[in-house]
N, C-alpha and C positions, 0 to 999 in steps of 0.2 A: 440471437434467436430469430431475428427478422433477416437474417442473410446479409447483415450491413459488422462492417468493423466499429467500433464505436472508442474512443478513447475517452474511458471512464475519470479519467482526474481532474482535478482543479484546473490544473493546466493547459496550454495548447501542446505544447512539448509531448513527445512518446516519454514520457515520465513521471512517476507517481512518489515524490518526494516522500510522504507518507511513509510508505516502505524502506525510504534510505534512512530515514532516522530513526524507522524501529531497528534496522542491521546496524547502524550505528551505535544506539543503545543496546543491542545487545553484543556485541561485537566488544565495546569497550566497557560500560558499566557494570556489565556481569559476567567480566573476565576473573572475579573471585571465586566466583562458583562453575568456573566452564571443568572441572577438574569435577564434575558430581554431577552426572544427565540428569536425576530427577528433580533436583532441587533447579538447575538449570531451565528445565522444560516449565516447571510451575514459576521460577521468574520468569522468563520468556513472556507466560501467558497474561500475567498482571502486568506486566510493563508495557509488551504489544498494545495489550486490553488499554490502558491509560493513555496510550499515544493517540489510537483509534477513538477514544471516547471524546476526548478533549479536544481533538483533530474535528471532529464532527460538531460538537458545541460551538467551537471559536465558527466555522463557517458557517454555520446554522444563525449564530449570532450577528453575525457581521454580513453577510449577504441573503438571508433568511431563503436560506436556500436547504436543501438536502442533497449530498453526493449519496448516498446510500441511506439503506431503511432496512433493519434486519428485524421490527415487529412481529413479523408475524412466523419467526424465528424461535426454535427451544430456549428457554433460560438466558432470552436481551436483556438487555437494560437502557429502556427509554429508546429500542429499536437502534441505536446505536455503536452498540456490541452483543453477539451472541457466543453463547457457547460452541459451538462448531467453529465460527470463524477462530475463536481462541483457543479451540486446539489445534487448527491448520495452522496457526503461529505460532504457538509450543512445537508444532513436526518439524514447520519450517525453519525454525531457531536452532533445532538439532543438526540437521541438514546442512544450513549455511556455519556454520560456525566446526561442524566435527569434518565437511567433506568440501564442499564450496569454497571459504574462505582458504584454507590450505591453498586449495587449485589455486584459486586467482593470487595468492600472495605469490604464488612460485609463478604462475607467469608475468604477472606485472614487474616479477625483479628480475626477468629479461628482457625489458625493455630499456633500450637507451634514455637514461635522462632525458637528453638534449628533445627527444621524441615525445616523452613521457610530458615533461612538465608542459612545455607551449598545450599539447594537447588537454592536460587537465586543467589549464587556466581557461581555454577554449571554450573545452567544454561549460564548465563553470559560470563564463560570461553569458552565453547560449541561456543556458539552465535561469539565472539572475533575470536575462530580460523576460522570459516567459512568464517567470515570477512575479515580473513588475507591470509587465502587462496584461495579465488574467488578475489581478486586485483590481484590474479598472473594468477588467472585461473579461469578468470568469468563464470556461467553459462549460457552456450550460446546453440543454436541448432535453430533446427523446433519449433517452437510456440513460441519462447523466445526472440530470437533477430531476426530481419526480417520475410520474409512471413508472411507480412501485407498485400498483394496484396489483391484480391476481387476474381481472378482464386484460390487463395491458399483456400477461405474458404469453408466449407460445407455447402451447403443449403438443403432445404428436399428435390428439385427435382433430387440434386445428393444423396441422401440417398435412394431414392423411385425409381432409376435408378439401385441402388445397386452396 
C-alpha cells in the first residue's frame, strides 16, 4: 500500500511455512473426505482456522509480537482469525488439492531424482536456517508486526491527495 514490497512472514526467507502446513494438512489429513467438496471445504475451514489460530498465539506468546490482526474483521476470534480469511482457505483447499496438487504431482514426477532430491534437501537446509535464524531474530518492522491501526492504512483519498 506504500509502494514497498514487504515480506509479511516470520521469516527472512520468501516463505510463509504457515501456508505449507496448512497444504500439508490438508493434502494428507483430509485425504478421507477429499472424495466430498463440501464436507472438504468445511474441514479445510477448521483446520486452516486452527493452524492460523495457534500459529498466532504460540508467536504472540513467545516473541509478544503480532504477525497479523484481523480485529476489526467480520466474525474473528481474538483478531486472530476471521471469517473471510477462512473462507479464502475453504476456496483455497478446493483449488489446491482438486487442480493444483494434480499439476504439480505430474510435473514433479518429471523430474530426474538425481535433480529432484539434492534440490529438495537444498532446499530444506535453506528453509531450516531461516527458521533458526528468525527465532533469534524474527522478521519484524512496518507491515509485519504492528501498524495494524486504520491511520497507518492507504486509501485512495490519501493516494488521490498525493
Amino acid at each position: 500500500m506504500k509502494g514497498q514490497l514487504i515480506n509479511r512472514g516470520f521469516n527472512h526467507g520468501p516463505w510463509l511455512p504457515i501456508y505449507g502446513f496448512g497444504g500439508l494438512i490438508v493434502l494428507l489429513a483430509l485425504h478421507r473426505v477429499r472424495s466430498r467438496p463440501v464436507i472438504f471445504f468445511f474441514a479445510t475451514i477448521i483446520s486452516c482456522g486452527a493452524v492460523e489460530y495457534f500459529t498466532s498465539w504460540i508467536l504472540e506468546v513467545c516473541f509478544d509480537k503480532k504477525w497479523w490482526d484481523y480485529s476489526g474483521y467480520f466474525l474473528n476470534l481474538n483478531g486472530r482469525i476471521c471469517a473471510e480469511g477462512l473462507f479464502v482457505f475453504g476456496v483455497c483447499g478446493l483449488a489446491f488439492i482438486y487442480v493444483l496438487a494434480p499439476l504439480l504431482d505430474n510435473l514433479i514426477r518429471k523430474i530426474n531424482r538425481r535433480v529432484l532430491l539434492p534440490l529438495a534437501v537444498t532446499l530444506m537446509l535453506i528453509m531450516a536456517a531461516d527458521f533458526v535464524y528468525s527465532n533469534i531474530v524474527p522478521n519484524t518492522g512496518y507491515g509485519i508486526t504492528g501498524n495494524f491501526d486504520k491511520e497507518d492504512t492507504v486509501t485512495v483519498e490519501t493516494l488521490a491527495e498525493g
